[in-house]
C-alpha positions as CSV (number, residue, x, y, z in Angstrom):
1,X,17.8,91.8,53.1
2,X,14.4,92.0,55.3
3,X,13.5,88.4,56.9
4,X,10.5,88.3,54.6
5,X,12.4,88.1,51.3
6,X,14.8,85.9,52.7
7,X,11.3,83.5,54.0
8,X,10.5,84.0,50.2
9,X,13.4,82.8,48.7
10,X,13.7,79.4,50.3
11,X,10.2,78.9,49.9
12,X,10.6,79.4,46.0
13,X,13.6,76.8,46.1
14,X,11.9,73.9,47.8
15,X,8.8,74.4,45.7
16,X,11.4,74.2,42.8
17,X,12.9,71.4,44.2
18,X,9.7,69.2,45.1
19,X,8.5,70.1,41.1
20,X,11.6,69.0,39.6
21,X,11.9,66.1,41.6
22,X,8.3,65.1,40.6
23,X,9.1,64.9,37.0
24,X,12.6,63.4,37.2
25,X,11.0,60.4,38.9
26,X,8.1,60.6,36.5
27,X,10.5,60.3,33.7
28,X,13.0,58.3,35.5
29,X,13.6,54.1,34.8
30,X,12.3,53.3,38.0
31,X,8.8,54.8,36.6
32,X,9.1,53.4,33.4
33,X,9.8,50.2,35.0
34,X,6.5,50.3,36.9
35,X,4.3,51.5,34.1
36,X,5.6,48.5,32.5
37,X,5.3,46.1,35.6
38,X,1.4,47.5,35.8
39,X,1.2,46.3,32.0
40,X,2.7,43.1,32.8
41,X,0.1,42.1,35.1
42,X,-2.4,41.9,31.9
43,X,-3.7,38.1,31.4
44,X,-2.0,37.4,27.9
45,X,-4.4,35.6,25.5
46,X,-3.1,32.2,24.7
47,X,-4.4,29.1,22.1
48,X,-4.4,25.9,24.6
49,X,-5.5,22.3,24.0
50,X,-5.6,19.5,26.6
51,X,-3.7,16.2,26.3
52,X,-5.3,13.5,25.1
53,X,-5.0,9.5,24.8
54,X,-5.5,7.5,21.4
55,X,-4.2,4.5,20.1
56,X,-0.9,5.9,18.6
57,X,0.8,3.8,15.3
58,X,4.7,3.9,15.5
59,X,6.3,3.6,11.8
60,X,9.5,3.2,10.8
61,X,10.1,5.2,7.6
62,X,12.9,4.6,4.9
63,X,13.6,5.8,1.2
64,X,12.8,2.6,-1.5
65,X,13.2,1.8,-4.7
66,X,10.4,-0.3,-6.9
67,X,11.5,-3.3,-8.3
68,X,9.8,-5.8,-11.0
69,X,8.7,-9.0,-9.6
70,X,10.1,-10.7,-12.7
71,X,11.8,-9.1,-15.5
72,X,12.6,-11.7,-18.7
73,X,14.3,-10.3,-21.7
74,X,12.9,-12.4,-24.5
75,X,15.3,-13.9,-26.8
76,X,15.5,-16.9,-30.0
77,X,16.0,-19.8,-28.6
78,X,17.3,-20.6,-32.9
79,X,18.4,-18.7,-35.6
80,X,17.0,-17.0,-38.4
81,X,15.4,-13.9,-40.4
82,X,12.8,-12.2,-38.3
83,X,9.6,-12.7,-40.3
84,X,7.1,-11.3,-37.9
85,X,6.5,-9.2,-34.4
86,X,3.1,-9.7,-32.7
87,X,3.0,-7.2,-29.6
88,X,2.8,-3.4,-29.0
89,X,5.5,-1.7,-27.6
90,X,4.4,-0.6,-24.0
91,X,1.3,-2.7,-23.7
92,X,0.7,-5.8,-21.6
93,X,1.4,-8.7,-22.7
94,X,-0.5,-12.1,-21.2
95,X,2.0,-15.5,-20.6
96,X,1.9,-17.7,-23.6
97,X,0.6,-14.9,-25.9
98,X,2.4,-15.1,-29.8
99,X,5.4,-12.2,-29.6
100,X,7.7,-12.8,-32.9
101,X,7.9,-15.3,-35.5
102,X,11.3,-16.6,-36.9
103,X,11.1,-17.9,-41.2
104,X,10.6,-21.7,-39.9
105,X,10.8,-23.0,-43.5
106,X,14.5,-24.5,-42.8
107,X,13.1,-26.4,-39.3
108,X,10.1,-27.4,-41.2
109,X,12.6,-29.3,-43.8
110,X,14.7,-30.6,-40.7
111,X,11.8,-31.8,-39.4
112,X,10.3,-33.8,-42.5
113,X,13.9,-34.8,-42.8
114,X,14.1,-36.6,-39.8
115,X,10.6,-37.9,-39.7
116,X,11.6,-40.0,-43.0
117,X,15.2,-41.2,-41.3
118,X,12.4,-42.6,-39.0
119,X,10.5,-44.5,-41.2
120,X,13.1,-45.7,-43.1
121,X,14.6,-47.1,-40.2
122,X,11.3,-48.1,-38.7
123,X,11.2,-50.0,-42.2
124,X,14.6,-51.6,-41.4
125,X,13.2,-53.0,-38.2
126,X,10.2,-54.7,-39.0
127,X,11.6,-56.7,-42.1
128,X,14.5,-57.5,-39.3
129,X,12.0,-58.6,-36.8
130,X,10.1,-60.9,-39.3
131,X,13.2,-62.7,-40.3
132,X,13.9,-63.0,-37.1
133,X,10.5,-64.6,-36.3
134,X,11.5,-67.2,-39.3
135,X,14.3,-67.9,-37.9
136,X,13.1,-69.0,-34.3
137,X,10.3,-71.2,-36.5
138,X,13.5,-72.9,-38.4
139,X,15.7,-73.2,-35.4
140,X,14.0,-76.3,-34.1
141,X,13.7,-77.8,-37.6
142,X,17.6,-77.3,-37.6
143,X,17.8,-75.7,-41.1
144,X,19.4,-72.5,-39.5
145,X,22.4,-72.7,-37.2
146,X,22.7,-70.7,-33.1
147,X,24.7,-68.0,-34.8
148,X,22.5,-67.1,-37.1
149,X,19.9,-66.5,-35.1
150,X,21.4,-64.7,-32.4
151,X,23.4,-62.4,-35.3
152,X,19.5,-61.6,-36.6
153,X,18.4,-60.7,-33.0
154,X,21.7,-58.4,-32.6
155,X,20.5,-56.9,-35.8
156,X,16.9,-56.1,-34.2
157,X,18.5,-54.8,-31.6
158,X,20.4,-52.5,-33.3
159,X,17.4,-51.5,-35.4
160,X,15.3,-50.4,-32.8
161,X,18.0,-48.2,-31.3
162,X,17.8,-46.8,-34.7
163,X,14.2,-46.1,-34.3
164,X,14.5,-44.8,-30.7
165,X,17.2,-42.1,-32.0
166,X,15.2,-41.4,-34.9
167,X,12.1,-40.5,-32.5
168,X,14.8,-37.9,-30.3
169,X,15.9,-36.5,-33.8
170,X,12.3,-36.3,-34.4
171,X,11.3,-34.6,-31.3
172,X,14.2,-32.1,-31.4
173,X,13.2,-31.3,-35.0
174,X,9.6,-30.4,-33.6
175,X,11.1,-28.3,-30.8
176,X,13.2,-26.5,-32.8
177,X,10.5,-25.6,-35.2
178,X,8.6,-24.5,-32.2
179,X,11.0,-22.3,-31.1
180,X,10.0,-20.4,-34.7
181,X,7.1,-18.8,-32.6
182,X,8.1,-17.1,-29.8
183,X,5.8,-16.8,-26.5
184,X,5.6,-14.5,-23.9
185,X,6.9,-16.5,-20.4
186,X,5.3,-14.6,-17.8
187,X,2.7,-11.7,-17.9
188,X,4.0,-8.1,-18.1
189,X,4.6,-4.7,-20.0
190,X,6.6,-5.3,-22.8
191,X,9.3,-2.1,-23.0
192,X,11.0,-1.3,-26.1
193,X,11.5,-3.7,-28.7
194,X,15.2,-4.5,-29.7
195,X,15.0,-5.8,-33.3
196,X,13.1,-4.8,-36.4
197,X,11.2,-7.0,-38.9
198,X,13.8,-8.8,-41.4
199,X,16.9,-9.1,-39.2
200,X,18.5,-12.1,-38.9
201,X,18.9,-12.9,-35.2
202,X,21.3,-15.4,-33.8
203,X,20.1,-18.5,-31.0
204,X,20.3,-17.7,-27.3
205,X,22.1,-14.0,-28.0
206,X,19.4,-11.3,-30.4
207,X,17.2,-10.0,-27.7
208,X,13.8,-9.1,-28.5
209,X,11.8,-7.1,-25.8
210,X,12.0,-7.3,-22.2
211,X,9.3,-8.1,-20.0
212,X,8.3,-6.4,-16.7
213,X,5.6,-7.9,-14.7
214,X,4.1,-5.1,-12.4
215,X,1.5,-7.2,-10.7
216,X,2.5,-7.4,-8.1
217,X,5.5,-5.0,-7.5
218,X,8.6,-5.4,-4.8
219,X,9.8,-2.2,-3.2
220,X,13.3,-2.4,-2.1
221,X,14.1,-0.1,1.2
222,X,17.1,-0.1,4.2
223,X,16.8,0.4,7.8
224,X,18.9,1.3,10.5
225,X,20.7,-1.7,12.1
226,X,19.9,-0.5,15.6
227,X,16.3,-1.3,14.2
228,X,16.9,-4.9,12.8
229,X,15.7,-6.5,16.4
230,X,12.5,-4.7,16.5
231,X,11.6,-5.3,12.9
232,X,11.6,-8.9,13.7
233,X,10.1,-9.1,16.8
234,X,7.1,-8.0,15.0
235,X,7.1,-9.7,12.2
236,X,7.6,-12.6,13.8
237,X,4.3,-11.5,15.4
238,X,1.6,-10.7,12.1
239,X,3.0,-9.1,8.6
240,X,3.6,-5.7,8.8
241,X,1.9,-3.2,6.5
242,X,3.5,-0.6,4.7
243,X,2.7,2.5,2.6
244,X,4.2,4.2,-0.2
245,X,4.2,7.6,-0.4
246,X,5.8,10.3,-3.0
247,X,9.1,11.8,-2.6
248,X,7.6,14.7,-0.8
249,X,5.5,12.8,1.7
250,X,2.4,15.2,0.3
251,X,0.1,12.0,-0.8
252,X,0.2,8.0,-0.8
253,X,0.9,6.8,-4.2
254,X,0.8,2.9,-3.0
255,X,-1.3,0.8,0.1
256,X,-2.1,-2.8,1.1
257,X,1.6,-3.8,1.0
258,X,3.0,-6.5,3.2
259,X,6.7,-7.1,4.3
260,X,7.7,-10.4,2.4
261,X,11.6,-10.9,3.2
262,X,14.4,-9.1,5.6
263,X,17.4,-9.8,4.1
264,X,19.9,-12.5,6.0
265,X,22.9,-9.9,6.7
266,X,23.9,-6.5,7.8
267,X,25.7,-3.9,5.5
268,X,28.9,-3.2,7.5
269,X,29.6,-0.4,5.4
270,X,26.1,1.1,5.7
271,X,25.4,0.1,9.0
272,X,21.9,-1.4,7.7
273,X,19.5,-4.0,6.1
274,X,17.4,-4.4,3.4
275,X,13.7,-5.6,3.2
276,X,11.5,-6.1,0.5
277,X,7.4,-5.2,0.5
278,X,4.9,-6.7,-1.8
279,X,2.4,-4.7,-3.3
280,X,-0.4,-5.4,-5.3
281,X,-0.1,-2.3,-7.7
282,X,-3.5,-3.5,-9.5
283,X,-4.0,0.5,-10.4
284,X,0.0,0.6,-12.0
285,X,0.6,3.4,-9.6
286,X,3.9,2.1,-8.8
287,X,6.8,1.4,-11.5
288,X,9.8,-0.6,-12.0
289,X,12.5,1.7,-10.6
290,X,10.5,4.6,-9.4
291,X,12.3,5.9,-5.9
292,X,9.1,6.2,-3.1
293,X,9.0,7.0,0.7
294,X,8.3,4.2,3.0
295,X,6.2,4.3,5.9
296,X,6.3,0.4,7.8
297,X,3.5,0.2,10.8
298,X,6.3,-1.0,13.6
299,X,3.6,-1.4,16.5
300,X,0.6,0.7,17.7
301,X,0.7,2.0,21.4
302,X,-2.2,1.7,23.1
303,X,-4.0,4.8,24.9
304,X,-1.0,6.4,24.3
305,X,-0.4,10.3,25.3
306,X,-0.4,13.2,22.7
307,X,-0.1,17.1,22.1
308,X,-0.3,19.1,19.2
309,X,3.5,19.3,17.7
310,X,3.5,23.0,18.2
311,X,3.0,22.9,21.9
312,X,7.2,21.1,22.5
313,X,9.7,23.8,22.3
314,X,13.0,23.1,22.4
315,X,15.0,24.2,25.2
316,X,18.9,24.0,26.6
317,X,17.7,21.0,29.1
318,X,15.5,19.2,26.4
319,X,11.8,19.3,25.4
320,X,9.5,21.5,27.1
321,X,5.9,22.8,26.9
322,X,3.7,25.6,29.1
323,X,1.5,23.9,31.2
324,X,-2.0,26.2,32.2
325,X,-2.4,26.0,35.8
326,X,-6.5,25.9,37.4
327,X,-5.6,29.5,37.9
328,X,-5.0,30.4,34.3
329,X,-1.0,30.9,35.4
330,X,1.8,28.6,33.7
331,X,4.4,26.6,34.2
332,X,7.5,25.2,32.3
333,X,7.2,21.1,32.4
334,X,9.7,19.0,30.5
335,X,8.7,16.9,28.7
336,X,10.2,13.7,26.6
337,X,8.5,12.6,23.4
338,X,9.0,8.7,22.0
339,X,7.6,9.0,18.6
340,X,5.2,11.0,16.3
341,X,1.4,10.5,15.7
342,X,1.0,11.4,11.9
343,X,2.2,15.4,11.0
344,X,0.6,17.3,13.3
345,X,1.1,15.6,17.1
346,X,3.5,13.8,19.1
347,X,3.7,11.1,21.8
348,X,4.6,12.2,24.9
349,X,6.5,9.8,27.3
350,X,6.8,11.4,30.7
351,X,6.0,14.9,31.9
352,X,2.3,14.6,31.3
353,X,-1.2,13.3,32.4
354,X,-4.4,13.0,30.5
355,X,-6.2,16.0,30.9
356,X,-3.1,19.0,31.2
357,X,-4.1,21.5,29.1
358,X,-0.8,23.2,27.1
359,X,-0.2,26.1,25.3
360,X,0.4,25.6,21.7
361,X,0.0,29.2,20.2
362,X,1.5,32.1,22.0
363,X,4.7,31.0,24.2
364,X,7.2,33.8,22.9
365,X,5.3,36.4,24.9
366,X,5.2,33.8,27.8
367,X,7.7,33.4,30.8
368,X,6.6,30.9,34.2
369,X,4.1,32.2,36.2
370,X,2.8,34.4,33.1
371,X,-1.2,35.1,33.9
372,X,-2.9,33.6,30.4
373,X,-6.3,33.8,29.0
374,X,-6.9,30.5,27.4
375,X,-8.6,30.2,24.1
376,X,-9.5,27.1,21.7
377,X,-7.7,26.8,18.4
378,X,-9.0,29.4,16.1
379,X,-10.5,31.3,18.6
380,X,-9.8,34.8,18.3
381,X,-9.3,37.5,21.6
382,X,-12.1,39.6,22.9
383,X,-11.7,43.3,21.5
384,X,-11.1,45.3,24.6
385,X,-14.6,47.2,25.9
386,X,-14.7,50.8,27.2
387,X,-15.1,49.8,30.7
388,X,-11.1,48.1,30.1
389,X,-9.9,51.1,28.2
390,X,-10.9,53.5,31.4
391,X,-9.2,51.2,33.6
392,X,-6.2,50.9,31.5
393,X,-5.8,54.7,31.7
394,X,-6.3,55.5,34.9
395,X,-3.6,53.1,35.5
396,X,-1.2,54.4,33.2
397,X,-2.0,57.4,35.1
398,X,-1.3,56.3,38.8
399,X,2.2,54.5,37.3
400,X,3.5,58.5,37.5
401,X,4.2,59.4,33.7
402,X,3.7,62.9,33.0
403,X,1.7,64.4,31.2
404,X,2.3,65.5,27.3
């Protein structure tokens, strides 16, 4: 073989060599890994809002039960046939207003009875007293002896103890017969009635409606023990106002109520203690045994420090959020959180100052040092422009892929 074709030969295999080692790196993970690193460098567009300081309400919130302020089931105080009822089932019903009637006819007789037993004795006493009167004049004339007239003023005596009984029986009578007519004792809804027109009901055991006074209301609720020393520090320093809400938090069904009592002991099976709120319930939107969510104003922190609740992730050493540096680059800070300002931010205890902007939208793509484009909530990104697109491509170029 002449020198030439041998020149020939190895020239062909290192040109051969140099092409396919051009598109084995091309195509290689080194290469994709730089096409992706020149990606990475792109500022990723982020939603960011700055921390902020407000007065900040702490609540305690607990599960309650409304409760009547007074609940009376209405019964005969004597017996009898029901002649008459006098109140609407469901309405309210005003203290001292006429609810049933009982046939009074017998008490009416018991009373006349007893008002005659009266004036027959009353009779009985004054004829005693005038002989006794007669006899004091005849005493000192000696026509009646000592005995005599000490028997007649035993005999008055006796007489107007008479009288005296006959005025109890009298007023007993009366009450009785007033117990025919049956009053409302407090103001309230009456519920069902228990008894229909014409039964005969029996003294002190036939019930005949219930009462529920609704205005106010109580609402019954339990809170931790661990809670029990805070609860009274501030009570003990103004009345604490709490809200009732529905079982899904969505809307207030009840405001303007004041904590009234905190019970005097400790459930040691529960581990907490009951209170009991007042409310005013003028617009009936609470009801005797309806289950609400309570929300009790504990304290209100002053200028206290907040984010949107979004911005706190969760992380294997606690809370944490992505704080934007001057340079648009972040950070991971940890944070602690002490409570919650309504459903949409939290209080933030250390961690952060005033001022530190966060990310709030955006932190799956994110990792520290990440370069960011911040935006305000509900702002969306720019749409790339040509000029960006060129750029993008000629850098896809220089990272070595080869071309399709």
């Amino acid at each position: 073989m002449s020198r030439w074709k041998l020149a020939l030969i190895v020239l062909a295999v290192i040109v051969l060599a140099i092409v396919g080692w051009r598109w084995l790196s091309g195509s290689s993970p080194a290469g994709n890994r730089a096409g992706r690193a020149g990606d990475g460098d792109a500022a990723i567009p982020v939603t960011v809002v700055a921390a902020e300081t407000r007065n900040v309400p702490v609540y305690l919130n607990a599960l309650g039960t409304v409760q009547a302020l007074n609940t009376v089931t209405v019964s005969a105080q004597v017996g009898g046939q029901l002649k008459a009822l006098h109140f609407e089932e469901g309405a309210e019903i005003e203290a001292g207003s006429l609810i049933a009637e009982i046939d009074p006819r017998t008490y009416q007789a018991a009373l006349a009875q007893a008002e005659a037993k009266r004036k027959q004795d009353a009779a009985q006493l004054s004829a005693s007293r005038s002989t006794l009167k007669r006899y004091e004049e005849l005493i000192r004339k000696n026509f009646v002896s000592a005995q005599d007239l000490e028997n007649q003023r035993q005999t008055v005596h006796q007489q107007e103890a008479l009288v005296a009984a006959d005025d109890a029986a009298v007023a007993n009578a009366r009450t009785e017969l007033g117990y025919t007519r049956i009053t409302a004792p407090i103001t309230g809804i009456a519920g069902i009635r228990q008894i229909d027109v014409g039964n005969l009901v029996q003294a002190n055991s036939t019930a005949l409606v219930v009462l529920t006074q609704v205005h106010p209301l109580n609402v019954i609720f339990t809170l931790p023990a661990q809670e029990l020393d805070a609860v009274r520090a501030a009570q003990a320093r103004a009345p604490l106002a709490v809200t009732a809400l529905d079982r899904t938090d969505s809307h207030v069904v009840a405001e303007n109520g004041v904590l009234r009592v905190i019970d005097n002991q400790i459930d040691s099976t529960t581990g907490t203690f009951r209170l009991k709120a007042e409310f005013p319930n003028d617009d009936n939107a609470l009801w005797p045994g309806q289950f609400v969510n309570v929300r009790m104003r504990l304290r209100t922190v002053e200028d206290g420090l907040v984010v949107p609740t979004q911005a706190v992730q969760r992380g294997p050493e606690g809370d944490y959020v992505y704080l934007v540096g001057e340079d648009d680059t972040v950070e991971m800070r940890n944070v602690t959180t002490t409570g919650e300002d309504g459903d949409t931010h939290v209080l933030i205890g250390t961690g952060l100052a005033p001022g530190d902007r966060v990310v709030t939208e955006g932190q799956f793509r994110l990792k520290p040092g990440s370069k960011v484009v911040p935006m305000a909530p509900g702002e969306a990104p720019k749409a790339p422009s040509a000029e960006d697109i060129r750029k993008a491509a000629q850098q896809g170029q220089r990272g070595g892929r080869p071309p399709r």
